[in-house]
C-alpha positions as a Markdown table, in Angstrom:
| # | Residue | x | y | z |
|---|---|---|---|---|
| 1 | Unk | -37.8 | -7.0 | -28.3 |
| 2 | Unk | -35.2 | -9.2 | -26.7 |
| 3 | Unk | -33.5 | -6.6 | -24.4 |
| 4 | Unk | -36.5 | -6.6 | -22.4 |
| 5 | Unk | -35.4 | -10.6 | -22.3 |
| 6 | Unk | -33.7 | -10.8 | -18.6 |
| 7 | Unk | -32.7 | -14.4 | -18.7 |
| 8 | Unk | -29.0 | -14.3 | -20.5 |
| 9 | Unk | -28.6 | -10.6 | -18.9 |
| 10 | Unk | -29.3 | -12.2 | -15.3 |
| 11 | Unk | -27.0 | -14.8 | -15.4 |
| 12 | Unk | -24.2 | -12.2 | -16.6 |
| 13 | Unk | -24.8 | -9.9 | -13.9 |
| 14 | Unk | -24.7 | -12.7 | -11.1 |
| 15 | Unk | -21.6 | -14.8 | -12.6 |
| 16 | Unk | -19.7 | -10.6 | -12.6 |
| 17 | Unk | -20.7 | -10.2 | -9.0 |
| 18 | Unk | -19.7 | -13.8 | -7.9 |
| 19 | Unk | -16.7 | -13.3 | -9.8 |
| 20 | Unk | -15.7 | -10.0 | -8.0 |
| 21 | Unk | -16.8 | -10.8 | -4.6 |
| 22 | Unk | -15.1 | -14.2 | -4.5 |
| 23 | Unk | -12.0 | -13.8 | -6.7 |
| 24 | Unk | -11.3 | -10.4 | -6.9 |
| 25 | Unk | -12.1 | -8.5 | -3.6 |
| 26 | Unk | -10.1 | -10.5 | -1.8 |
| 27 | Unk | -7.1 | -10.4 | -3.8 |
| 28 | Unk | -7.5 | -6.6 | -3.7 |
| 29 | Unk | -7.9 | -6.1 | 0.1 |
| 30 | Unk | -5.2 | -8.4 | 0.8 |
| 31 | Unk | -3.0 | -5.5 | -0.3 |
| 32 | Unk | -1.7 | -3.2 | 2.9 |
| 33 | Unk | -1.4 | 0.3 | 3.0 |
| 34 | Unk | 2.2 | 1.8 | 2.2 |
| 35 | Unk | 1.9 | 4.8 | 4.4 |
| 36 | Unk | -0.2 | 3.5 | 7.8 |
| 37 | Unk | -2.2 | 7.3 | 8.4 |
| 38 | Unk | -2.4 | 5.8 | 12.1 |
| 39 | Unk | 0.9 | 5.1 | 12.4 |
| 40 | Unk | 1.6 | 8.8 | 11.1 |
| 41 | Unk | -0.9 | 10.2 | 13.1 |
| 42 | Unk | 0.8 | 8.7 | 16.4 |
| 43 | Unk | 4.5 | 9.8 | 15.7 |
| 44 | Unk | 3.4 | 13.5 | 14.9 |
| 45 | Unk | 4.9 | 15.7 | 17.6 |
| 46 | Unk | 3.4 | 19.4 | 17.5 |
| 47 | Unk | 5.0 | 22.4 | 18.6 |
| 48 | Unk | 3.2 | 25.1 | 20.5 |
| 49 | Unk | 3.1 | 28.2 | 18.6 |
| 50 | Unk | 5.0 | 31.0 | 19.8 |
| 51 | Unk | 2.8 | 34.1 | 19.2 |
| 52 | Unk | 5.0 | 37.5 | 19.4 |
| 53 | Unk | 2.4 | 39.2 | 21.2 |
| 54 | Unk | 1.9 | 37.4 | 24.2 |
């Protein structure tokens, strides 16, 4: 039964992962965020709620 063979399987598996971690991960966090949620989070001004009853 050659699926049970893992030698050309093995090799395909490690060239994908090599390929992603060292060509494509970087390319893809490279990329920033459009909307900073920090920066949002920081200019956010809250207003106290006025309750009618107090």
């Amino acid at each position: 039964m050659p699926q049970l063979n893992p030698n050309p399987w093995f090799m395909i598996l490690v060239i994908s992962w090599l390929t992603l971690l060292l060509i494509l991960f970087p390319k893809i966090t490279s990329f920033t965020l459009f909307s900073n949620p920090e920066q949002k989070l920081l200019s956010m001004k809250t207003k106290s709620w006025t309750w009618p009853w107090s």
